[in-house]
PyMOL Python script that loads the backbone (N, CA, C, O; Angstrom):
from pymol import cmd

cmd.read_pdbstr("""\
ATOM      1  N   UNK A   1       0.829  -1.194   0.000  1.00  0.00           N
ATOM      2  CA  UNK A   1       0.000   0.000   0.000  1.00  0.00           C
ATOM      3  C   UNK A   1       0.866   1.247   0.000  1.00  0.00           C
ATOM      4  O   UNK A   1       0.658   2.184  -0.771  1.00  0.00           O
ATOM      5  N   UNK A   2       1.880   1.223   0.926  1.00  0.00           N
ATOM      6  CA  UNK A   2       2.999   2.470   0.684  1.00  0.00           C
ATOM      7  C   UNK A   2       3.269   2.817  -0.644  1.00  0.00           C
ATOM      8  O   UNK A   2       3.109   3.991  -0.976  1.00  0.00           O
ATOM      9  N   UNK A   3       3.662   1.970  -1.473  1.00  0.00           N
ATOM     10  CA  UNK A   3       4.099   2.199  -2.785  1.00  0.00           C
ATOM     11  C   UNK A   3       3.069   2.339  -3.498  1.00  0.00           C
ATOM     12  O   UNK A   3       3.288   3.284  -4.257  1.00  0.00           O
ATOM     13  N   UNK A   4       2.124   1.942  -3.660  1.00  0.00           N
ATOM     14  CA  UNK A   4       0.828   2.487  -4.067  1.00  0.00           C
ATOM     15  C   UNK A   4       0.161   3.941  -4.032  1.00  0.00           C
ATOM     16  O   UNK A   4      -0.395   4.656  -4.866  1.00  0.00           O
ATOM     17  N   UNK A   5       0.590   4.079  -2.196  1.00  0.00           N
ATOM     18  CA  UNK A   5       0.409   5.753  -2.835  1.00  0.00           C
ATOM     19  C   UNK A   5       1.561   6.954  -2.546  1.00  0.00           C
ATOM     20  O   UNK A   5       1.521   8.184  -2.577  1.00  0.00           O
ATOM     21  N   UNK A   6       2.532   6.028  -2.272  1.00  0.00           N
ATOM     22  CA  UNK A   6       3.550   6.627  -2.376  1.00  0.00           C
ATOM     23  C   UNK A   6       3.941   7.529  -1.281  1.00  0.00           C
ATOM     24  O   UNK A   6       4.011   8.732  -1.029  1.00  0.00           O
ATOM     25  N   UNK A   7       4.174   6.317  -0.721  1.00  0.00           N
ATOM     26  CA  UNK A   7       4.413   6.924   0.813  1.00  0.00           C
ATOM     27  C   UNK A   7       5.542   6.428   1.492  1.00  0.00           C
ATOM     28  O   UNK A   7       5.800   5.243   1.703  1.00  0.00           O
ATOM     29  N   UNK A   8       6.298   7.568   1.870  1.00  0.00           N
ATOM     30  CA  UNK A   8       7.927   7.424   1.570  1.00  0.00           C
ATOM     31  C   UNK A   8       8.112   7.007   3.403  1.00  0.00           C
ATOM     32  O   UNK A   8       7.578   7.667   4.295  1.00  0.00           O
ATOM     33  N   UNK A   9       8.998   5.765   3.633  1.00  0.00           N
ATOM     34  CA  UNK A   9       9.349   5.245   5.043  1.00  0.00           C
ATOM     35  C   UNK A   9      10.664   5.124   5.313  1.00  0.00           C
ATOM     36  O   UNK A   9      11.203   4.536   4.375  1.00  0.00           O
ATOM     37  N   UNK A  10      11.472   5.427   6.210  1.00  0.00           N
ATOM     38  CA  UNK A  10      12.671   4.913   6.197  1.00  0.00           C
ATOM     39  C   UNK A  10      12.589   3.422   6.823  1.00  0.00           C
ATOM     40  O   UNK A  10      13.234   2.551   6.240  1.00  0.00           O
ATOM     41  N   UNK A  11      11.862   3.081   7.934  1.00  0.00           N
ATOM     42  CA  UNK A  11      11.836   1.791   8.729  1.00  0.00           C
ATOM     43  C   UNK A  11      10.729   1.387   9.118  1.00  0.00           C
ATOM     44  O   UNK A  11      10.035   2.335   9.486  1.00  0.00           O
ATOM     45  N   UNK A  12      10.090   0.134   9.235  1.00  0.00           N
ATOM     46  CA  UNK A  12       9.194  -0.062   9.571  1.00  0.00           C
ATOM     47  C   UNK A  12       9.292  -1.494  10.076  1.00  0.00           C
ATOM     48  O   UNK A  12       9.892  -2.432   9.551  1.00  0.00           O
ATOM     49  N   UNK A  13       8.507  -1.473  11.318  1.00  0.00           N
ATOM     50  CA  UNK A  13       8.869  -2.576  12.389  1.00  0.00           C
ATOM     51  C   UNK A  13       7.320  -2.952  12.497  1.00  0.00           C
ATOM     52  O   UNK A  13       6.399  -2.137  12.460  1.00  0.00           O
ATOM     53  N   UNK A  14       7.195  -4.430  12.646  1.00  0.00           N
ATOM     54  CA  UNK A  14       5.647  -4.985  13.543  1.00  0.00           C
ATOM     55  C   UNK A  14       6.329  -5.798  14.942  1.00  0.00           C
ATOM     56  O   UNK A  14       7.454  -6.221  15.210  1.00  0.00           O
ATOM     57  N   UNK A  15       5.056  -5.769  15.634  1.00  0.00           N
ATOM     58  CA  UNK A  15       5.416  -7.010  16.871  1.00  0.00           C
ATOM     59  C   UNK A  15       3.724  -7.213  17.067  1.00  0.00           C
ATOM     60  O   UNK A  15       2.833  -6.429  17.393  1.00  0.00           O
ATOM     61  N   UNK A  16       3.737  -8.585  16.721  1.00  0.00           N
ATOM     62  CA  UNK A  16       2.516  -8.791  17.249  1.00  0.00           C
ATOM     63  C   UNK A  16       2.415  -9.697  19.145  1.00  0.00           C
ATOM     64  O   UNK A  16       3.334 -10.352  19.637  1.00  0.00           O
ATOM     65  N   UNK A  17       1.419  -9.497  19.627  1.00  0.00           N
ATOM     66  CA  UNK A  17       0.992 -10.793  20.985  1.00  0.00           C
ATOM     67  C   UNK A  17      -0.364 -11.317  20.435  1.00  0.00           C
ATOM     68  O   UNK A  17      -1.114 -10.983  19.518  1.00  0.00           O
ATOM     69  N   UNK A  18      -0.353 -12.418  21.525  1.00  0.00           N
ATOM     70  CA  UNK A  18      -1.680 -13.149  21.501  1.00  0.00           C
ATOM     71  C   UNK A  18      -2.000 -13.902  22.666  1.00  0.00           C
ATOM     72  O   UNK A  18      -1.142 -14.364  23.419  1.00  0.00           O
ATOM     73  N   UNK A  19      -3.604 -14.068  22.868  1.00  0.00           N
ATOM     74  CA  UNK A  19      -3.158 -14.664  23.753  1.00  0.00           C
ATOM     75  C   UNK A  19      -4.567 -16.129  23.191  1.00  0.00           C
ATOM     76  O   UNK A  19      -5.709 -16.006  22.748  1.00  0.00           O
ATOM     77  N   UNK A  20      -3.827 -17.211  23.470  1.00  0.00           N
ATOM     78  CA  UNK A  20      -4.339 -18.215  23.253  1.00  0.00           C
ATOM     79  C   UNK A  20      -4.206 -19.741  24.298  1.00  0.00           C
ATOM     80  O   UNK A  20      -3.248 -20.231  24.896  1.00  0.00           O
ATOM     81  N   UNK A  21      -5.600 -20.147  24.163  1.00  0.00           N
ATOM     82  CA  UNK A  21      -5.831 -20.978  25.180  1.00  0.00           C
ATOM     83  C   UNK A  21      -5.240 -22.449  24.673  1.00  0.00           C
ATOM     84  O   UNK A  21      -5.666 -22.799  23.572  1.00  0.00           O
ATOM     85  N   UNK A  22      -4.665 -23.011  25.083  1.00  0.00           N
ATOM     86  CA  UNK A  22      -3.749 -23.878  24.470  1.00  0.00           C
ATOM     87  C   UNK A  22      -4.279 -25.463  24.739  1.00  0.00           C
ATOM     88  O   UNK A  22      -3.851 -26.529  24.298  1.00  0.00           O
ATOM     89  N   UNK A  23      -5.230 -25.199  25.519  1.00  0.00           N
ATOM     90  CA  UNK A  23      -5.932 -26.757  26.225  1.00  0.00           C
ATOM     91  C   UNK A  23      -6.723 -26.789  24.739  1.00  0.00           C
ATOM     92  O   UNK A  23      -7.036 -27.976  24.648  1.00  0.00           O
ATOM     93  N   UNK A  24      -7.070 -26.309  23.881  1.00  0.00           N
ATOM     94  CA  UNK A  24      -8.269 -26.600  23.155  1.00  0.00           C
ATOM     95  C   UNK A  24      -7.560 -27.149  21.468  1.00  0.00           C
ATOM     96  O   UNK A  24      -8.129 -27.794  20.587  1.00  0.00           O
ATOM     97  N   UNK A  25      -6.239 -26.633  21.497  1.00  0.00           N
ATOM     98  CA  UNK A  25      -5.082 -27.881  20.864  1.00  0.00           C
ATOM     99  C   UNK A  25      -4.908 -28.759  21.019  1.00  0.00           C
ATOM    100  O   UNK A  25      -4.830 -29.588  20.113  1.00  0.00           O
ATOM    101  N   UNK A  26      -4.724 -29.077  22.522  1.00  0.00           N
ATOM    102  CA  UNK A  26      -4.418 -30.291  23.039  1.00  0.00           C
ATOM    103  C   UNK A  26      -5.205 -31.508  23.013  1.00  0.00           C
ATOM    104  O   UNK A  26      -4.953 -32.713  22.979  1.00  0.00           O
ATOM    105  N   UNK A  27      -6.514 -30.595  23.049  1.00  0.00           N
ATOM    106  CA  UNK A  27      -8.090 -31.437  23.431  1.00  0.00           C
ATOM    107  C   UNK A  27      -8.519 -31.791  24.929  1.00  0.00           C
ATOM    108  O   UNK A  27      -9.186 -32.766  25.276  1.00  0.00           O
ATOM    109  N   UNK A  28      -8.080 -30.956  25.601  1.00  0.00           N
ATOM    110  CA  UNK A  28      -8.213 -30.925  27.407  1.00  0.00           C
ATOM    111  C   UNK A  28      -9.150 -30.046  27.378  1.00  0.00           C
ATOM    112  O   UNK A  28      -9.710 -30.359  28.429  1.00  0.00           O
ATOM    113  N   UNK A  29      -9.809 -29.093  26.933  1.00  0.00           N
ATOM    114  CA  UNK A  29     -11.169 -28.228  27.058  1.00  0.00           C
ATOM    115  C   UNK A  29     -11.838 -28.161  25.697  1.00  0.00           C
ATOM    116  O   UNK A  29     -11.193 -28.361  24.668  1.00  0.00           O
ATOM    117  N   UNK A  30     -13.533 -27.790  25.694  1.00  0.00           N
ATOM    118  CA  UNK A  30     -13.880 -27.385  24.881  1.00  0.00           C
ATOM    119  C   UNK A  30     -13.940 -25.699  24.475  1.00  0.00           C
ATOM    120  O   UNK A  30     -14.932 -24.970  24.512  1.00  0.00           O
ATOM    121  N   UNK A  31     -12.340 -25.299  24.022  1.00  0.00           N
ATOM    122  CA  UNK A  31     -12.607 -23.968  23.608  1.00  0.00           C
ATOM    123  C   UNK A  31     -11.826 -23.961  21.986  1.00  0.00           C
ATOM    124  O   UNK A  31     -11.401 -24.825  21.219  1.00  0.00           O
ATOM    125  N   UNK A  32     -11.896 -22.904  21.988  1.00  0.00           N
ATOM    126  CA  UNK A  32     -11.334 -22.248  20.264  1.00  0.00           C
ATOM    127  C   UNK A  32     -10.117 -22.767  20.699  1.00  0.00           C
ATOM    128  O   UNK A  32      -9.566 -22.903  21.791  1.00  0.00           O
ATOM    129  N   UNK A  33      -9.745 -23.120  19.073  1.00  0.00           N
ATOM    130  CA  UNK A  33      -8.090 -23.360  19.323  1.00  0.00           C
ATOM    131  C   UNK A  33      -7.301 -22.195  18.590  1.00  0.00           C
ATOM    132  O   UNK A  33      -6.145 -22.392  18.215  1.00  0.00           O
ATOM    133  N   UNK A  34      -7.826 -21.190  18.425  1.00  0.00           N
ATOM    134  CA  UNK A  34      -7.353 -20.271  17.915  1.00  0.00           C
ATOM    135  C   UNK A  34      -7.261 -19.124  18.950  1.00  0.00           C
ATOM    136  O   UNK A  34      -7.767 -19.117  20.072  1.00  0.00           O
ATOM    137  N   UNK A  35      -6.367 -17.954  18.240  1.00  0.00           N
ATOM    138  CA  UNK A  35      -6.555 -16.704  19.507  1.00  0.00           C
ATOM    139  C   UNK A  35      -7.572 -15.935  19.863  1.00  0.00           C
ATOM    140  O   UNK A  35      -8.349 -15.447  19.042  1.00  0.00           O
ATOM    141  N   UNK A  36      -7.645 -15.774  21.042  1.00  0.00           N
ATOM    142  CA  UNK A  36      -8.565 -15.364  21.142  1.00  0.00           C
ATOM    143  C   UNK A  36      -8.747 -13.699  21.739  1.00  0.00           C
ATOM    144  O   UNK A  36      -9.760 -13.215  22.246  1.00  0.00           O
ATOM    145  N   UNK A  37      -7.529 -13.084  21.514  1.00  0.00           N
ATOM    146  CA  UNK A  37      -6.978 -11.790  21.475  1.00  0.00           C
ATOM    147  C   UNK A  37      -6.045 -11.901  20.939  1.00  0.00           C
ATOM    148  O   UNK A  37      -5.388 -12.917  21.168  1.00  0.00           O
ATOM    149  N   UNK A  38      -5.470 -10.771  19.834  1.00  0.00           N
ATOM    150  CA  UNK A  38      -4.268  -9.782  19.141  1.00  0.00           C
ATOM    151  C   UNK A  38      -3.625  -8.801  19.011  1.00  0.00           C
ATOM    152  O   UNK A  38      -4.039  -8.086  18.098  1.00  0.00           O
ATOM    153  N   UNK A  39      -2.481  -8.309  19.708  1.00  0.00           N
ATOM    154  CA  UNK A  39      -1.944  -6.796  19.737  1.00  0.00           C
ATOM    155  C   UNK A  39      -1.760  -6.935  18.616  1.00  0.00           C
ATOM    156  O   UNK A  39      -1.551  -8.131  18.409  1.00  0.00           O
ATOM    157  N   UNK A  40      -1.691  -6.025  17.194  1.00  0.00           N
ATOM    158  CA  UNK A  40      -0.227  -5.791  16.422  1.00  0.00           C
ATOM    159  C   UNK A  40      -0.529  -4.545  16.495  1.00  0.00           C
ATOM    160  O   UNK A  40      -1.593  -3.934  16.398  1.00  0.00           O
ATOM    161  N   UNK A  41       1.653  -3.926  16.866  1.00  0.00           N
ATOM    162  CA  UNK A  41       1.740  -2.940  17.263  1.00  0.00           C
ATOM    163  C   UNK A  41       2.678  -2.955  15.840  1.00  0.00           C
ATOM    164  O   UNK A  41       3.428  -3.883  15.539  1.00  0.00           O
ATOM    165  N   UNK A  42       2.386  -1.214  14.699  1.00  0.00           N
ATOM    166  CA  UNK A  42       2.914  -0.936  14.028  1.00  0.00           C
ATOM    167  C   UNK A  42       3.909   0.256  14.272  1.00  0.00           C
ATOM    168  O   UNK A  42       3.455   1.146  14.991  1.00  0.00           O
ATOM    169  N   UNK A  43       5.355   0.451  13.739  1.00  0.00           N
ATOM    170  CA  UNK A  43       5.747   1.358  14.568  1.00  0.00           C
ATOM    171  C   UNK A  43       6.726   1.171  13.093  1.00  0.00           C
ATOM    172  O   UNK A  43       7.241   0.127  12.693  1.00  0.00           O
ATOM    173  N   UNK A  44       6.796   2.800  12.337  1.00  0.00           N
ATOM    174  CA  UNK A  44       7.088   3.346  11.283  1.00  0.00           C
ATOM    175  C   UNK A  44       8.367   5.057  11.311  1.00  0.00           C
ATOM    176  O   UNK A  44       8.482   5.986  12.111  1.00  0.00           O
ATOM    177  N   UNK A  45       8.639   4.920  10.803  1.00  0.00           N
ATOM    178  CA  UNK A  45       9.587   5.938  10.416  1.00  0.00           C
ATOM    179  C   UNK A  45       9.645   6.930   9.608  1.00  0.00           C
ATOM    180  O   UNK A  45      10.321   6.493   8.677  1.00  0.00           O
ATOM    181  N   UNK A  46       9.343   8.070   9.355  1.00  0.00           N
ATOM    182  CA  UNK A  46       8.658   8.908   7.905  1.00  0.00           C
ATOM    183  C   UNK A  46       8.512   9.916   8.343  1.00  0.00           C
ATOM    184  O   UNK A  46       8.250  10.137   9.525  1.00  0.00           O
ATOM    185  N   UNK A  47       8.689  10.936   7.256  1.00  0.00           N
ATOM    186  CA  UNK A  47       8.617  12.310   7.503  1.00  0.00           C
ATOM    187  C   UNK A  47       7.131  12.746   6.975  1.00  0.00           C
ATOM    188  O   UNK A  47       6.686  13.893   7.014  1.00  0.00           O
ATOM    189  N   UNK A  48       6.640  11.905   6.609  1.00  0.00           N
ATOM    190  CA  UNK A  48       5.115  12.095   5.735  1.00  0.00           C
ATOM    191  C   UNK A  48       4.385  12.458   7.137  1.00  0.00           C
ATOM    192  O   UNK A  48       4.737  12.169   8.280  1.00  0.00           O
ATOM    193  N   UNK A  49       3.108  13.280   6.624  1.00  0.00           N
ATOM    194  CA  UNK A  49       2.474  13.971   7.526  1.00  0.00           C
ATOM    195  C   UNK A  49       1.164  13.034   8.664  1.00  0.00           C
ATOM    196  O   UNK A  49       1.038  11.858   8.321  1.00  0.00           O
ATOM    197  N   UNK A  50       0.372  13.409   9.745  1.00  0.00           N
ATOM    198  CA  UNK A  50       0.035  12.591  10.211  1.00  0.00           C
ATOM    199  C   UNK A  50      -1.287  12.027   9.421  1.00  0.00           C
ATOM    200  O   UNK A  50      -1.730  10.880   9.352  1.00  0.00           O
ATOM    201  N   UNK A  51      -1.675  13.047   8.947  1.00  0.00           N
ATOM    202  CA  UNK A  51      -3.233  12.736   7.778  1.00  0.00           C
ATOM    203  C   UNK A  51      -2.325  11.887   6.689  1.00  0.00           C
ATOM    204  O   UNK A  51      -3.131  11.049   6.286  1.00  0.00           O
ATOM    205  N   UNK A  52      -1.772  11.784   6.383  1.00  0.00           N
ATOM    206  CA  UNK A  52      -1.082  10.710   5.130  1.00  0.00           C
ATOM    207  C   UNK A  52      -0.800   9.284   5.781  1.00  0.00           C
ATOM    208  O   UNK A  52      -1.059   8.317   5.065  1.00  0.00           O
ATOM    209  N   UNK A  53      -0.194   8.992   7.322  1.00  0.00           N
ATOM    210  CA  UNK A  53       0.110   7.940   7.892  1.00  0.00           C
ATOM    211  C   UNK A  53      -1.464   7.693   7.959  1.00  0.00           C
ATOM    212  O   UNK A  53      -1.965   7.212   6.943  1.00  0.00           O
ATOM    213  N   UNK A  54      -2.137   7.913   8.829  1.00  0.00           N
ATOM    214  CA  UNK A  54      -3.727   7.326   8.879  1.00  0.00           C
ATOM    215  C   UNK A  54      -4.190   7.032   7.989  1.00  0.00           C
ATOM    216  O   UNK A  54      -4.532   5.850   8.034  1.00  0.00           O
ATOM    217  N   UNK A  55      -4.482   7.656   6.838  1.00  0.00           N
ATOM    218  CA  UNK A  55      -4.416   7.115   5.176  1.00  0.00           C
ATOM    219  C   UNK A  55      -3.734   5.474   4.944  1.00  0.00           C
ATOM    220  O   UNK A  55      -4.425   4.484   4.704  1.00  0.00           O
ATOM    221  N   UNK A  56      -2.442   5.478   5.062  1.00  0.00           N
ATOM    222  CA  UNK A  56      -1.824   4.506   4.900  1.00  0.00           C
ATOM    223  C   UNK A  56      -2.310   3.596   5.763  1.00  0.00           C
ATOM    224  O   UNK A  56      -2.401   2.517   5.177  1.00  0.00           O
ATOM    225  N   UNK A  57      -2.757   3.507   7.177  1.00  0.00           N
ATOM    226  CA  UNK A  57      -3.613   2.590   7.925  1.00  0.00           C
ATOM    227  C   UNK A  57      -4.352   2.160   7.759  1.00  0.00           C
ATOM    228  O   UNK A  57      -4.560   0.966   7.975  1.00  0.00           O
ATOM    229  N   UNK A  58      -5.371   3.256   7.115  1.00  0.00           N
ATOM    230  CA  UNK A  58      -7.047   2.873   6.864  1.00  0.00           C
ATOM    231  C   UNK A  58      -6.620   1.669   5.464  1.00  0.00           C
ATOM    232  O   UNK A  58      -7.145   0.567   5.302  1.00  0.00           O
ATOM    233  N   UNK A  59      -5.644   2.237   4.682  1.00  0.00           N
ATOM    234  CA  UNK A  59      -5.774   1.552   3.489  1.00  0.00           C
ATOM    235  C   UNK A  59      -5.828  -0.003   3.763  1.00  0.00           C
ATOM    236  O   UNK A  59      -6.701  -0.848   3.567  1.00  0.00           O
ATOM    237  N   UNK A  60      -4.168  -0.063   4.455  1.00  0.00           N
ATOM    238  CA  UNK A  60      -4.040  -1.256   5.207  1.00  0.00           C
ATOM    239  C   UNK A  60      -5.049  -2.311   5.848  1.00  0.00           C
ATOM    240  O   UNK A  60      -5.226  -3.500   5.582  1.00  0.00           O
ATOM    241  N   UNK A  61      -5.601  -1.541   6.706  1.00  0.00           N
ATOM    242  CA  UNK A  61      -6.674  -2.427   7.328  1.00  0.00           C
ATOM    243  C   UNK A  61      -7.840  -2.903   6.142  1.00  0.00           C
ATOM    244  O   UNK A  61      -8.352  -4.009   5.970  1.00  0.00           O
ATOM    245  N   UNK A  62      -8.021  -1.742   5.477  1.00  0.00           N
ATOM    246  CA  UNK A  62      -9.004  -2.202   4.471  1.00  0.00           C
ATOM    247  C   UNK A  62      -8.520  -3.569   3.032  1.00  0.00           C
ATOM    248  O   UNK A  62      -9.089  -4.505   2.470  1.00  0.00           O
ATOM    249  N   UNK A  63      -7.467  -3.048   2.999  1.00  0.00           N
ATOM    250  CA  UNK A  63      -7.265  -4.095   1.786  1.00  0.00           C
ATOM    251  C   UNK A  63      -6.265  -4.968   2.162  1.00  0.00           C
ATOM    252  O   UNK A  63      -6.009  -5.652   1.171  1.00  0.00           O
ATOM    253  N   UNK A  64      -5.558  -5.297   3.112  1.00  0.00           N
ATOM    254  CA  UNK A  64      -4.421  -6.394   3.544  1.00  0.00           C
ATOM    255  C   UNK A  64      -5.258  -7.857   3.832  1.00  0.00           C
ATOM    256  O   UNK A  64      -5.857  -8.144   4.869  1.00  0.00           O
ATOM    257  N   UNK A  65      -5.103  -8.783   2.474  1.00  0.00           N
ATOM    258  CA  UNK A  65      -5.952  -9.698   3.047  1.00  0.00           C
ATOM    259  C   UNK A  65      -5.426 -10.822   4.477  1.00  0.00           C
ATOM    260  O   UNK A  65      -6.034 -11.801   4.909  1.00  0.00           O
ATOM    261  N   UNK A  66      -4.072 -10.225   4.963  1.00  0.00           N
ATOM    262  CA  UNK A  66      -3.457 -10.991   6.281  1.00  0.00           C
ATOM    263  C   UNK A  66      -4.368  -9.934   7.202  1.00  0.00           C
ATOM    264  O   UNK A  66      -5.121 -10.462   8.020  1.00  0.00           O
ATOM    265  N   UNK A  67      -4.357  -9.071   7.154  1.00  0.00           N
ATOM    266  CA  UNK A  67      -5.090  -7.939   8.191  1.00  0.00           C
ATOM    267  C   UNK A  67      -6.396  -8.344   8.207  1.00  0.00           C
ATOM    268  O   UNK A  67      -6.979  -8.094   9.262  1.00  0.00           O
ATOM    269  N   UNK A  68      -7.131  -8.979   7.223  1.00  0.00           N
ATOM    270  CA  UNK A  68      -8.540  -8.867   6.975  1.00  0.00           C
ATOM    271  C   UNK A  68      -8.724 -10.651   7.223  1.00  0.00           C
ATOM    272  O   UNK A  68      -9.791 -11.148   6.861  1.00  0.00           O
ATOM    273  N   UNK A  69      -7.930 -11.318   7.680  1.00  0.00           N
ATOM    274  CA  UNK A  69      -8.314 -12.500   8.215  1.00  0.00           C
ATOM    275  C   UNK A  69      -8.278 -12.566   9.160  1.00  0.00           C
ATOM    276  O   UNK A  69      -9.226 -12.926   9.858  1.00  0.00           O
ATOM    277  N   UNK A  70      -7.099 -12.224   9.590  1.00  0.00           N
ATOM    278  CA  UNK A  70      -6.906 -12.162  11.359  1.00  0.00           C
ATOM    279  C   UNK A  70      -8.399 -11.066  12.004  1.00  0.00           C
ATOM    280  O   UNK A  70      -9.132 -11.271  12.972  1.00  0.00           O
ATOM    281  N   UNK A  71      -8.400 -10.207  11.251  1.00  0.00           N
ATOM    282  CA  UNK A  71      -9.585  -9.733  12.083  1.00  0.00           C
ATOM    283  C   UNK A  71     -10.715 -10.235  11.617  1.00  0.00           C
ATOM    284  O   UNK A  71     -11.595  -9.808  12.365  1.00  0.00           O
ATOM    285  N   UNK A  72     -11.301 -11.072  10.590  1.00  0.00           N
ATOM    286  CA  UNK A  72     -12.751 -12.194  10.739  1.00  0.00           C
ATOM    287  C   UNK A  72     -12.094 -13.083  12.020  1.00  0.00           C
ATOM    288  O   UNK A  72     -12.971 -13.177  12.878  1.00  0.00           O
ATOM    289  N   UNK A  73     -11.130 -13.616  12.352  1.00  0.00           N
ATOM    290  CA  UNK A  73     -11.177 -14.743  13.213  1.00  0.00           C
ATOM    291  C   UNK A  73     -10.790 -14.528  14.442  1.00  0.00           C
ATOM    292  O   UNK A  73     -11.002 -15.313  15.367  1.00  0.00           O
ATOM    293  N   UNK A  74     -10.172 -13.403  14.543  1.00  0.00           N
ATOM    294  CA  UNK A  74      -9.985 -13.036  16.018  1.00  0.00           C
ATOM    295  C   UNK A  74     -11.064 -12.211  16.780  1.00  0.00           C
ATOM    296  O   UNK A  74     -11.488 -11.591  15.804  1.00  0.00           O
ATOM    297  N   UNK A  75     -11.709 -11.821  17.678  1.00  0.00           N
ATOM    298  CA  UNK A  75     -12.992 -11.752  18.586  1.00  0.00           C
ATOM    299  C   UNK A  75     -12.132 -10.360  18.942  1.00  0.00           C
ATOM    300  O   UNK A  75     -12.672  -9.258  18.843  1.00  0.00           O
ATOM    301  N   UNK A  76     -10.981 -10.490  19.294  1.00  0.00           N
ATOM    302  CA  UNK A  76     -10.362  -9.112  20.121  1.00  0.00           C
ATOM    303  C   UNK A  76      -8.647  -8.452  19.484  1.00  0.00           C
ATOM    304  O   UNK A  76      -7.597  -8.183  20.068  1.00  0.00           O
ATOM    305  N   UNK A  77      -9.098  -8.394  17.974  1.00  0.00           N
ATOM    306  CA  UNK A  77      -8.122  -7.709  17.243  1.00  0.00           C
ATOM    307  C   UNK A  77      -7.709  -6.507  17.523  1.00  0.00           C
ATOM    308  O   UNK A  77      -8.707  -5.789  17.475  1.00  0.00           O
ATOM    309  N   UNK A  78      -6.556  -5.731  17.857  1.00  0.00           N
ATOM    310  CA  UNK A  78      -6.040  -4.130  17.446  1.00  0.00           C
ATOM    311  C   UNK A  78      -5.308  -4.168  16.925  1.00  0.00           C
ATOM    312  O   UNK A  78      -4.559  -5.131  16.761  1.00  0.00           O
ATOM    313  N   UNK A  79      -5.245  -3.060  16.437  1.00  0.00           N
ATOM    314  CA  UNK A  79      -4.001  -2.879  15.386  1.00  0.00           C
ATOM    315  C   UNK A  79      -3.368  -1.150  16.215  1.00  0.00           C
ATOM    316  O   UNK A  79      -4.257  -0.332  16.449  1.00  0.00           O
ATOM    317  N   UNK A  80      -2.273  -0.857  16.487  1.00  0.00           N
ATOM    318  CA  UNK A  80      -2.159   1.174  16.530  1.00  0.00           C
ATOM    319  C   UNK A  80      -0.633   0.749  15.595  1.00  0.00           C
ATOM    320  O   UNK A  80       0.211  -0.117  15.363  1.00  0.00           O
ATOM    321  N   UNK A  81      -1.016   1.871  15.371  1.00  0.00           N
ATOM    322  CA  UNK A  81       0.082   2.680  14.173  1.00  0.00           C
ATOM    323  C   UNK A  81       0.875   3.310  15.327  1.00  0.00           C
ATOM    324  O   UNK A  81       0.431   3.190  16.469  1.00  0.00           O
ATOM    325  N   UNK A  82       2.051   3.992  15.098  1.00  0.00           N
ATOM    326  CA  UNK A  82       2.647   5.022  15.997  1.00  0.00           C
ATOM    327  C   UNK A  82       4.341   5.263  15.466  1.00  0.00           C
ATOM    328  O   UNK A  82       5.016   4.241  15.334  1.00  0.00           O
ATOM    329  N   UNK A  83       4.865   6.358  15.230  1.00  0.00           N
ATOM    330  CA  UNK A  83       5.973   6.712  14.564  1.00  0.00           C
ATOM    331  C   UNK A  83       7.351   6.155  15.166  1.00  0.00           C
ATOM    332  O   UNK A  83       7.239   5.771  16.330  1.00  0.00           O
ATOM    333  N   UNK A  84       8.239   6.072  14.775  1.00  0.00           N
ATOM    334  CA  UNK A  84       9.520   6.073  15.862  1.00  0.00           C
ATOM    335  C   UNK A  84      10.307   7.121  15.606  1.00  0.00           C
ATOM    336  O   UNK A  84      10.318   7.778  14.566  1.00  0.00           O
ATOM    337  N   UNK A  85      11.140   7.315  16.808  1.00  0.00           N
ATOM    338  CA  UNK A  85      11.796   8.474  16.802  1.00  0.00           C
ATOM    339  C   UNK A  85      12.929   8.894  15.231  1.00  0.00           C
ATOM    340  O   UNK A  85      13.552   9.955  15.186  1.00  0.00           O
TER     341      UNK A  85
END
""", "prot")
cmd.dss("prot")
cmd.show_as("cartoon", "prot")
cmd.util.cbc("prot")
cmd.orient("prot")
């Protein structure tokens, strides 16, 4: 999506968490075996302005089909954007 609309980064880092119940892998409970909460924390580098980064988010969330699965299957998805120094 950056290159799409041309949106200039020097660095760009993810870290995602989760937290998932692990008995329902195993088959020791009846729950989801999937997560059932997701941080991903985005953390970017750019001199581009803050209305252009939110742009680049919205796009993201809207058309990333990894972004757009994890949030059909996860119950307690976030995503924040936020610059680095």
């Amino acid at each position: 999506m950056a290159a799409k609309i041309r949106f200039a980064y020097e660095d760009l880092e993810t870290v995602a968490e989760g937290t998932l119940d692990t008995r329902g892998r195993r088959g020791l409970a009846d729950v989801p075996v999937h997560y059932s909460a997701v941080r991903l924390s985005v953390r970017i580098r750019t001199g581009e302005s803050d209305a252009r980064l939110e742009r680049l988010s919205s796009l993201v969330a809207r058309y990333c089909p990894v972004d757009s699965l994890v949030r059909a299957a996860v119950p307690d998805y976030e995503v924040t954007w936020e610059r680095m120094p």
